[in-house]
C-alpha positions in Angstrom: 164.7 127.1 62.1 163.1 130.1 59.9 166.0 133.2 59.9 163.8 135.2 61.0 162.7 133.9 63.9 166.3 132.6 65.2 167.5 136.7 65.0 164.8 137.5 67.0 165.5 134.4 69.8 169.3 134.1 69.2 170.3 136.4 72.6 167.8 134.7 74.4 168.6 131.3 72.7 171.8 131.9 73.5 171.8 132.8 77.0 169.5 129.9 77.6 171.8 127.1 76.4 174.5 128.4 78.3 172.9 128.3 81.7 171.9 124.7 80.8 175.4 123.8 79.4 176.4 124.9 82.8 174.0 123.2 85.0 174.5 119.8 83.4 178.3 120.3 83.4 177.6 120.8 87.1 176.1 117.9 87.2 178.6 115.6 85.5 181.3 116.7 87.5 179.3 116.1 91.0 178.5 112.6 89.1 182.3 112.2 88.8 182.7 111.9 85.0 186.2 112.6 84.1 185.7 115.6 81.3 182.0 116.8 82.7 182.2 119.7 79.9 182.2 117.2 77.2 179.4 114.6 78.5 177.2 117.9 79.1 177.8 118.7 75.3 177.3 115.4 74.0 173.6 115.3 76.3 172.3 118.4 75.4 173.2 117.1 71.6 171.3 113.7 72.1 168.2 115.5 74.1 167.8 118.4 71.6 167.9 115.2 68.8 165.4 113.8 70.4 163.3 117.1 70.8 163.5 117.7 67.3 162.3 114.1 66.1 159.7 114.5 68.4 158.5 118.0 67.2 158.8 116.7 63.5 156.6 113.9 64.3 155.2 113.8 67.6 152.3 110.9 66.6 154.8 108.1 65.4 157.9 109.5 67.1 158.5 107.1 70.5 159.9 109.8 73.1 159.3 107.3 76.1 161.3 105.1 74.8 164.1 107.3 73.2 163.8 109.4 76.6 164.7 105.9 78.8 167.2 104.6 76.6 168.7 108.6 77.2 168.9 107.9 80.4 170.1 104.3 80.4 172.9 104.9 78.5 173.8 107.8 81.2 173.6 105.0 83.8 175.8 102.8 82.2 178.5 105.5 81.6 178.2 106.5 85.5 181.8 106.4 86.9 182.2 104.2 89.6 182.4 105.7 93.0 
């Protein structure tokens, strides 16, 4: 998060979360989620929160578990097909 650093990475940064935006807004709609653009925002929010705990304090910070419950919470929210 040092200013320098992000002016540097932001056109790469950039171009990066948009081709991942994409690809899980890809994936939402083939999952059938009614507003795929807005669960892909909402992931990539949760994920990178979790990246960033884990980066702040990778020896007591329990990504397993944060990383399953993720993906549970996904599962549940999985329209019916």
């Amino acid at each position: 998060m040092q200013p320098a650093v992000l002016r540097v990475m932001a056109p790469w940064f950039e171009e990066w979360t948009v081709a991942v935006l994409e690809r899980l807004e890809a994936l939402f709609e083939e999952a059938g989620f009614p507003d795929p653009g807005a669960e892909a925002g909402l992931f990539f929010a949760a994920l990178d929160g979790v990246c960033r705990h884990f980066a702040l304090d990778p020896e007591h910070y329990p990504l397993e578990e944060r990383t399953r419950a993720l993906a549970a919470l996904w599962e549940s929210r999985m329209p019916a097909r």
